[in-house]
Each structure stands twice: as structure tokens, then as C-alpha cells.
N, C-alpha and C positions, 0 to 999 in steps of 0.2 A: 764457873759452874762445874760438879762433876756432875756426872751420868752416872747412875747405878747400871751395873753389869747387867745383862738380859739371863733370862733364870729358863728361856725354855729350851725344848729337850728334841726342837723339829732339825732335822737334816739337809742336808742340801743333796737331789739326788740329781743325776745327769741322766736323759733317755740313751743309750748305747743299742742302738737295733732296735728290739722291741721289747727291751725288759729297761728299768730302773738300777740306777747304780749309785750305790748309797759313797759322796766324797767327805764330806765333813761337818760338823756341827755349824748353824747357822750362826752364832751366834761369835764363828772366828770371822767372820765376813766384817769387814766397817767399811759404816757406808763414803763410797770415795774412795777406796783402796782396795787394792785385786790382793787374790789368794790363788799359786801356783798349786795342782792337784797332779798327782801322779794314773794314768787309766789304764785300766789291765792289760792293754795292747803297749805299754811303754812310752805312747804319746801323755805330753802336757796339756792342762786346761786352764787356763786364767778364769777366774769367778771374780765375780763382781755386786756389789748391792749398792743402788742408789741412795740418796736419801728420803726417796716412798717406801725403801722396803721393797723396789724391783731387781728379781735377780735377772744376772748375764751371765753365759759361760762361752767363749770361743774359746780357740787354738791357744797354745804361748808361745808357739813359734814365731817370729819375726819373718815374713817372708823375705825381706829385704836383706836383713843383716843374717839370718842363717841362726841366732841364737834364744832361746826360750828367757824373753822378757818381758813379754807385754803385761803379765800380771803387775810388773812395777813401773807400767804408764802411768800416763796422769789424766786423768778421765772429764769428760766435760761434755757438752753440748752442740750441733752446729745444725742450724734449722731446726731445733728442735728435736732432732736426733741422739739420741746417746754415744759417745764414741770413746776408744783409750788412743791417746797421741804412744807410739813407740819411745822409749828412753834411747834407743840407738841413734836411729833418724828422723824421728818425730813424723812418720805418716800414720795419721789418722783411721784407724779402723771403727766401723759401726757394731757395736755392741750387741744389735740384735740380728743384725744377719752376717758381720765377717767382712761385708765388702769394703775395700779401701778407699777411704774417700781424697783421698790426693791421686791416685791414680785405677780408674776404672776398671782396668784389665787384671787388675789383682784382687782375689776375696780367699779368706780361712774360713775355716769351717766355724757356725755355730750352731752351741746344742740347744734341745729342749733341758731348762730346769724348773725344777720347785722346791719348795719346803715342804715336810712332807714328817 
């Protein structure tokens, strides 16, 4: 089966402070695969779209291994939860808040997003 390409024209924007910050057309998101974005302060974001069409954006820094990959985790579920397993050393981060679910005392930041 293909899919036809998606035709619309909405954004993906991240909340930075108190204003909107316009990353990338929606429509590079697939769903199950992260997209590294670059933010005006030099930090990375991993973005994320399920297969409802729920967006995520945290960190892409690995706290663990020290290097920007978690946009190329592999994404999944655990209670119900959304989370991206690391491609370094595969700990488990929650997609909608950052916290590490292998180990408690570790959380990245996550943003507010929408389409928009």
C-alpha cells in the first residue's frame, strides 16, 4: 500500500518562554520516527508524532552518553505511556514529560507543542 504524501501547510511550533517558535513543517514528522531540530539558544529538540497524530518534543541530548540522539530512538509504549528507548544505551525516556523511566533521578526537558 502507499500513502499519499500529506498536502497540508500546518507547523510544528515549540512554546520557548512565552512566545511560539515556529521548527518545521508537520508533515516531515512520521509517525514512529523522531526529527532532530536545531533552537535559537544552540540546544537540540527531538520531535516526535505517534500514530494519532500526537506530537512530542523533548531534549536530544542523551543524559547518559553525552551525545544528541534520542531523535533516532525507537519509540514505543510502557503502561501506557509514550516513551523513545536511547540508540546508545537504550534507557527509556517519557515522551510527554522527559523523566527517565530506567532510572528515576534522571529527567530532560520537555516542551509544550502543536500544529499550528
Amino acid at each position: 500500500m502507499t500513502l499519499a504524501p500529506e498536502t497540508t501547510d500546518l507547523k510544528i511550533q515549540l512554546l520557548l518562554g512565552d512566545s511560539w517558535f515556529t521548527v518545521c513543517d508537520l508533515n516531515v514528522l512520521l509517525p514512529g520516527r523522531g526529527v532532530a531540530a536545531l533552537l535559537p539558544d544552540g540546544r537540540q529538540v527531538a520531535l516526535f508524532r505517534d500514530r494519532a497524530g500526537k506530537l512530542y518534543a523533548i531534549d536530544n541530548r542523551d543524559p547518559f552518553g553525552g551525545a544528541a540522539v534520542l531523535s533516532r530512538g525507537l519509540t514505543g509504549t510502557h503502561q501506557g505511556r509514550p516513551f523513545v528507548a536511547s540508540p546508545l544505551l537504550k534507557q527509556r525516556f517519557d515522551l510527554e514529560t522527559g523523566q527517565c523511566l530506567d532510572d528515576e533521578s534522571v529527567r530532560i526537558a520537555a516542551y509544550e507543542v502543536r500544529a499550528s
